[in-house]
C-alpha positions, -999 to +999 in steps of 0.1 A: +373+517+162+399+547+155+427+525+168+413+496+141+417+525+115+449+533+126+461+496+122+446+492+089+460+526+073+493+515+087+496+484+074+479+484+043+472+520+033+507+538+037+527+515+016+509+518-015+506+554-007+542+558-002+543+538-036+525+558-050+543+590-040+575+572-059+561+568-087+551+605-093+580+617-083+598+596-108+575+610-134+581+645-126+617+640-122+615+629-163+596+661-172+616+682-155+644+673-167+664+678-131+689+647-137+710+663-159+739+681-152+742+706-176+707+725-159+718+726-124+726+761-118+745+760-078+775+768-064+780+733-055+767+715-089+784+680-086+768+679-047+738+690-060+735+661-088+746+631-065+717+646-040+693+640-067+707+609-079+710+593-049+681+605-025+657+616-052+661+591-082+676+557-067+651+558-033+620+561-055+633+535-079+637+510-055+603+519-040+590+512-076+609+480-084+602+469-046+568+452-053+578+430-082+613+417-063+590+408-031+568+388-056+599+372-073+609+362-043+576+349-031+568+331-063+606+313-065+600+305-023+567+286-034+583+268-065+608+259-037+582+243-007+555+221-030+558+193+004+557+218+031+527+218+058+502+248+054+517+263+084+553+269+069+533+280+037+515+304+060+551+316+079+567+320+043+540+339+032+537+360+058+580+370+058+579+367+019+547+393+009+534+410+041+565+418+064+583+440+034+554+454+017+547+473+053+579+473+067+606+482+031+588+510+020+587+528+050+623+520+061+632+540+030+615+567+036+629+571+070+665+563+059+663+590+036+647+615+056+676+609+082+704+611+058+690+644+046+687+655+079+725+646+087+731+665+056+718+697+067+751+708+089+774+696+063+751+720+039+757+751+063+791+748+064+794+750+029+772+781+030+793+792+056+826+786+041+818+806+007+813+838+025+841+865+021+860+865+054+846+901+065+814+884+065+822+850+086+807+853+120+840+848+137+850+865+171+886+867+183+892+882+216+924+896+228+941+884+258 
């Protein structure tokens, strides 16, 4: 039975709670006002705004607008087969509404979790490069 749950929270639950997740952070974003550039107060403020235009803003938008395009597409697929047997009905429903409301959602997620992970070295060396040389951790021995 806990594997059963598993399967079901999977499949049916995390998507929409992903989904959800997108849409209040969209929301938030608007009250907080964090999209524009004149409030970001870093040493690195254009970095800083395509981080939360790109990873923040555009990966919850298309986790918002996701839904509706897989429905498009599903609607226009069965304007498309009216002869078709009920088995290619079935297959087209199945890679037109189930496959990418489990599978899209998620694959965001992920992608965007790596990328920011990828982005963590690039971050230190900034960090790192803004020091005043006495303060780089650099050794140089003599020969």
């Amino acid at each position: 039975m806990h594997f059963l749950n598993r399967i079901v929270y999977l499949l049916f639950v995390l998507p929409y709670e992903i989904w959800c997740k997108s849409v209040a952070n969209l929301a938030g974003r608007k009250n907080d006002k964090l999209q524009k550039a004149d409030t970001i107060d870093t040493k690195w403020p254009f970095l800083t705004f395509l981080k939360r235009v790109f990873f923040d803003f555009w990966v919850d938008g298309i986790i918002l607008i996701l839904p509706l395009y897989i429905l498009g597409i599903y609607i226009y697929d069965m304007c498309e087969l009216p002869s078709y047997t009920f088995k290619v009905i079935c297959l087209v429903t199945v890679f037109d509404l189930i496959l990418p409301y489990i599978i899209l959602p998620q694959l965001m997620r992920v992608v965007r979790d790596v990328v920011e992970l990828c982005l963590i070295p690039f971050r230190k060396f900034l960090n790192w490069g803004s020091k005043p040389a006495q303060y780089v951790d650099v050794e140089v021995k003599q020969k």
